[in-house]
N, C-alpha and C positions, 0 to 999 in steps of 0.2 A: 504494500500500500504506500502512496505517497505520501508523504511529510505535510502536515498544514500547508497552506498556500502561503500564512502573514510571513516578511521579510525582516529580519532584525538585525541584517548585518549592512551596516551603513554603503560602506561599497554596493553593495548589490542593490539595495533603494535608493539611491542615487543614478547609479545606473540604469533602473527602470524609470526614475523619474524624467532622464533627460530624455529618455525613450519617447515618453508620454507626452511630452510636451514638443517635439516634435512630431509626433503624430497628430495631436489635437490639431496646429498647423497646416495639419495637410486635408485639401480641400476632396482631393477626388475621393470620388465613391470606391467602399470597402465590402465584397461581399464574401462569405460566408455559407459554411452549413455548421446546421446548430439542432442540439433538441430540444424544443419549443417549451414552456413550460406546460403544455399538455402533452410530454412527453413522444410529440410526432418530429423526424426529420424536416427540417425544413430550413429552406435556405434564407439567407437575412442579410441585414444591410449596418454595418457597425455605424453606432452614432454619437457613441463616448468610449475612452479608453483608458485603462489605469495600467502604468507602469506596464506600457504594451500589452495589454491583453485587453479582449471585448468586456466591458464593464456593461453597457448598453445597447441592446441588438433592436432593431426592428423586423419583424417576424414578416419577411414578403406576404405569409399566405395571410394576413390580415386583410391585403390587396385582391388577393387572385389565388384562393383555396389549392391552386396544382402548384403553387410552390412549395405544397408538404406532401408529406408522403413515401412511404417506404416503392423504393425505384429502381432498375436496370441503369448500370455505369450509361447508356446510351440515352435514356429520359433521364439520367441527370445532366449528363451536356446539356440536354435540348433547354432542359432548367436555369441551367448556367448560362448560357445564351440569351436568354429570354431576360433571366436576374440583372445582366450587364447593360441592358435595355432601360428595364425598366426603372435601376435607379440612378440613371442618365435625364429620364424623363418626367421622373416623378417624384415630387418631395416628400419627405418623410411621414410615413402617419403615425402622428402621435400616442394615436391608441393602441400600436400594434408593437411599441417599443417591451421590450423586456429586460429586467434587468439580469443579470448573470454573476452572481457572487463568483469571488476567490476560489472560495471552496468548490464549485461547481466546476469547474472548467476544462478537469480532465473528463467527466460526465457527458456535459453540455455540448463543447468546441469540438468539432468531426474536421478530420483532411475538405479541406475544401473540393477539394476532386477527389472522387469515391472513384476507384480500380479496384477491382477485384484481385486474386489472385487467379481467380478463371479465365476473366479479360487476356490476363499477361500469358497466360499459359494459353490459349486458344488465339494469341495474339490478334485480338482485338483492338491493343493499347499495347505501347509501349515505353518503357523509360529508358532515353538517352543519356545517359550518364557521360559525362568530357572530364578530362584528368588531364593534370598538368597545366592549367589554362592560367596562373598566377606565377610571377617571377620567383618572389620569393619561397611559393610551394615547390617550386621544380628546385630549385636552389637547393634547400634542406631536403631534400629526398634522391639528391644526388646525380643530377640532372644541368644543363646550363642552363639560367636564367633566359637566356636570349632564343625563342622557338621559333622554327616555321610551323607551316600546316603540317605537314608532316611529320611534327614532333606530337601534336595532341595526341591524346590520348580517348578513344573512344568505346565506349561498353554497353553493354545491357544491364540496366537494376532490374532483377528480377524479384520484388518482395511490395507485396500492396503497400501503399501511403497509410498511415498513422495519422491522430491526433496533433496539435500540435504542445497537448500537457497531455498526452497517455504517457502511462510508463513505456519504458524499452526494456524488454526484455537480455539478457545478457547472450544467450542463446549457447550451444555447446558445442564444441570444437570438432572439428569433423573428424567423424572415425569414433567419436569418444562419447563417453556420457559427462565430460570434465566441461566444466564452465571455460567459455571464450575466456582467455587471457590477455589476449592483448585488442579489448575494441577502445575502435578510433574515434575521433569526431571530425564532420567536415561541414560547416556554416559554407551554404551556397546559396545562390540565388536560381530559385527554379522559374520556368513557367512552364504553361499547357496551351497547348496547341487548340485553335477554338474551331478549327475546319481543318480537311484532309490536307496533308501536303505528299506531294507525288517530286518527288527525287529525280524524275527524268523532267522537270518542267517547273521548276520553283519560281513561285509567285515574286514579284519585288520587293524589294525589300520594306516602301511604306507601306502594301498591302500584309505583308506578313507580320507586321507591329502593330498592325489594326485586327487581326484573328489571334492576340495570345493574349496571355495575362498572366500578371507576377506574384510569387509568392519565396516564405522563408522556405529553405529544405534543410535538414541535415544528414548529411548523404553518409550515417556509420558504416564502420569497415571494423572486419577482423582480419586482422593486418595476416594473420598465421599463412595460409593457401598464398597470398602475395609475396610474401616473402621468401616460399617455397619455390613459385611459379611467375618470376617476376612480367613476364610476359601474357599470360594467360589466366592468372589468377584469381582478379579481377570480381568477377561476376561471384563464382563461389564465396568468395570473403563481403560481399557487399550485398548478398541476397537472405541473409537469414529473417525471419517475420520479428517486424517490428524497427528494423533500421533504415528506416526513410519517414519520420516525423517530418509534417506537411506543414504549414500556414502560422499564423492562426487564420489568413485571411488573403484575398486576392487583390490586385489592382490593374484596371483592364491597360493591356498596351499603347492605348490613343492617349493617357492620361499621364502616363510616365516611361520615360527614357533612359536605364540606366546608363551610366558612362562606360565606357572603358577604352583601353589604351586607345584607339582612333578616332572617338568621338562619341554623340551620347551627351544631354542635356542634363539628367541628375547623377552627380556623385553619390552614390551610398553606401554606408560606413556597413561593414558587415564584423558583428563582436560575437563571442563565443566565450563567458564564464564559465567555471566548475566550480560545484562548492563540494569540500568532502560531506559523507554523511554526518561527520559530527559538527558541522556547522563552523569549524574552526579554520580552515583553509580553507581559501578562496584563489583562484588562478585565470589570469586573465590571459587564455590559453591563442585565441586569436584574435588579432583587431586589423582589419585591411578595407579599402576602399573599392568599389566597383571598377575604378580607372584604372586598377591593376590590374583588371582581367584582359587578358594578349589576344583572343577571340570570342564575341557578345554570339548572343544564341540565332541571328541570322547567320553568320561564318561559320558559325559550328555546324549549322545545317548543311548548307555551301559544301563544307569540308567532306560531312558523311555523303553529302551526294556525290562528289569526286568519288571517296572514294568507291561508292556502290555503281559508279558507271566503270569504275577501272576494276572491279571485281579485285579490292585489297584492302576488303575489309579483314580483321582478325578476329575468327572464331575461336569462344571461348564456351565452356561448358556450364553449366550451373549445379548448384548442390548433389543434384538426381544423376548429374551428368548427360544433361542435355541441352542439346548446343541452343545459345540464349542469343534468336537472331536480333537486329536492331531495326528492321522493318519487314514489309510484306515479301515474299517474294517478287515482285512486279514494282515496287521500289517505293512503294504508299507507307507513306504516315497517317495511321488514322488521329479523324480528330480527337482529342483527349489525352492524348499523348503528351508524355513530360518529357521538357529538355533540362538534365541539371547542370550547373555551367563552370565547375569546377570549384575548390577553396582557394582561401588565402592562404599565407605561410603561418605556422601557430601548430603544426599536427604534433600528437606525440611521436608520430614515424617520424626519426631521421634516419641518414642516409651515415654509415661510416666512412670517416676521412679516407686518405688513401691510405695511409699508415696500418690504421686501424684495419680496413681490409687488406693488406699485406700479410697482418697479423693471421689475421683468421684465415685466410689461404695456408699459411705454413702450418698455423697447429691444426688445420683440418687433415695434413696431407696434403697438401700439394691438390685437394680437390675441391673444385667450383660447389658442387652440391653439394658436400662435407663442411666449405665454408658457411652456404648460408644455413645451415643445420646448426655450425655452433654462433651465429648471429642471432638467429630465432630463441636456440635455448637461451641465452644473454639477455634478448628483451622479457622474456618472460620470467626470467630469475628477477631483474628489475623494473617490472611493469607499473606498481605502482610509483615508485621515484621518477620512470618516463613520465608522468603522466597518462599511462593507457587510461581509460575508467575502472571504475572496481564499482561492486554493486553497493547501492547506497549513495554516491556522488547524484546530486542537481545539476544539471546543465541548463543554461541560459543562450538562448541559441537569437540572435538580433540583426532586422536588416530595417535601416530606416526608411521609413514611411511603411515598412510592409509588418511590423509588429515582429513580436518577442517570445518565444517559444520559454516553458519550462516544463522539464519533464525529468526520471528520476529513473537512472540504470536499477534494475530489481533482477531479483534471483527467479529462472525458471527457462524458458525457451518456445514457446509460443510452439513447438512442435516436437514431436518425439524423434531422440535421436540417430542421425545418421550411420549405421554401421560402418559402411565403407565409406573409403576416398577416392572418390570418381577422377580421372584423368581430367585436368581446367584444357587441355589441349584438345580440339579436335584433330588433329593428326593421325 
């Protein structure tokens, strides 16, 4: 169970405060799904906010009864579409406002975009995941700061969107019934895709900033299968249930521009807190700005269409060991699809100097996979002093103007454990 919601450590209410007060600032419309206080789904339009989170919803279906209702990922597009309309067009009704305590939030606040895990798996939707899209990420993880296209990195998340206060589960290390040792955290800036996009024929680029919308993600990782697989690992360490906490909330792409390194009319500051479980350590694990990012999510598209006309993409497997495509056959993005667009630098993965891996080369033997064997064992002997998570740490997950995630590593795994360890290679 999570911790009360009240905050008592000065840093970190301070931190939500300035949150807050830059959101209050911000004029465009904020939509949401939420459970109504007659306890039905239904999607809403945020109208107050405390320390980044919906303090005060308006309940659409107060307007138009089909904005609630238990629904198919497909009628909630069509929801979301409709929501992004309507409170462009229509001012708030007062009687339909709700209010949403602290306490409530893990309860109340749903992923703004409901995926299935059927969706993903009968690829209906898909999550585009980009790596390496931050100088200073690629930096610390042992990479040059300086990327072409061809340095991205691109994958599939395979694991349905989350809350943005559910707990995350810790999940367990594959092969084992042993709790993940080493998960990550990654503060991105996602969106979803509001219409089909086809790979052999991309739309321009003002039209494709007018069918998306923004939100917080936090794209965890268990670093283990990466470190193992550094090429193909990817998907297996980044797909377990429960590591892709979503929103709390959206903001349509006509309304906001993030920056990044070429251009892009709002800067936003993307933060990432940890608080241990006893309340006494607090870590401000990442702080980086949108204009860091070397490729914004129309290039990333760009890029995946390259490469899926040059047939060079790289397949990678998933938990089950099966291979986690990145769109249709025929080269479609269906609509509802997430693109997530990389982190800053802040991760607990570092990269070893070179020394350091000279070292581990010779006490491995002289062998490549013997070294990262005794690199692995090393972060895991020190995972808590990296900074991995341990169960019981808060994380505060913040992208401004787009609100503030808080949610709470717990013990368990959202699904029973994996015997074996599937090949991350299709080869």
């Amino acid at each position: 169970m999570s911790k009360p919601y009240g905050l008592t450590n000065s840093l970190i209410i301070g931190f939500g405060l300035l949150t807050s007060m830059l959101l209050q600032a911000n004029e465009a419309p904020r939509v949401l799904r939420f459970i109504s206080d007659s306890g039905v789904t239904c999607m809403g339009r945020v109208v107050v906010t405390f320390e980044g989170a919906p303090s005060e919803v308006e309940n659409l279906g107060g307007s138009d009864p089909s904005f609630c209702g238990e629904v198919t990922d497909d009628e909630q597009l069509a929801q979301l579409l409709r929501a992004f309309k309507h409170v462009r067009t229509t001012p708030v009704l007062s009687s339909a406002i709700e209010k949403v305590d602290s306490s409530q939030l893990a309860e109340r606040i749903l992923s703004p975009v409901q995926i299935s895990e059927k969706s993903l798996r009968d690829q209906q939707r898909f999550i585009v995941a980009a790596g390496l899209n931050y100088a200073d990420h690629r930096s610390e993880t042992g990479f040059s700061s300086s990327a072409s296209e061809d340095d991205l990195l691109l994958f599939a998340k395979r694991t349905a969107p989350t809350g943005a206060y559910q707990d995350v589960p810790i999940g367990y290390r594959l092969g084992t019934t042993e709790k993940v040792a080493l998960l990550d955290y990654e503060v991105e800036l996602a969106l979803v895709l509001l219409q089909e996009i086809d790979l052999n024929n991309l739309p321009d680029e003002f039209v494709f900033s007018h069918n998306i919308a923004f939100m917080v993600a936090n794209e965890l990782s268990d670093r283990e299968p990466i470190i193992i697989a550094p090429d193909t690992g990817y998907v297996q360490g980044k797909s377990h249930p429960g590591y892709l906490p979503l929103g709390p909330w959206m903001i349509h792409g006509s309304d906001i521009e993030p920056s990044w390194r070429q251009g892009g009319r709002h800067s936003l500051t993307l933060s990432l807190l940890v608080q241990d479980e006893g309340g006494f350590i607090i870590r401000t694990q990442q702080q980086g700005l949108s204009s860091q990012m070397l490729f914004n999510g129309y290039r990333i598209l760009q890029i995946l269409a390259d490469r899926y006309q040059r047939q060079s993409l790289t397949c990678m497997r998933d938990r089950y060991g099966v291979p986690a495509a990145l769109h249709l056959a025929d080269g479609k993005l269906p609509a509802g699809s997430l693109i997530l667009t990389g982190t800053p630098g802040g991760t607990a993965i570092k990269a070893p100097s070179l020394a350091d891996k000279l070292g581990l080369f010779i006490d491995a033997g002289l062998s490549l996979n013997g070294a990262r064997a005794l690199f692995l064992q090393r972060q895991m002997e020190a995972a808590d002093h990296l900074g991995y998570l341990q169960v019981g740490d808060l994380v505060y997950t913040a992208i401004g103007r787009l609100g503030r995630q808080r949610w709470q590593v717990v013990d368990g795994a959202g699904q029973p454990p994996i015997d074996s360890w599937p090949s991350s290679s299709c080869d």
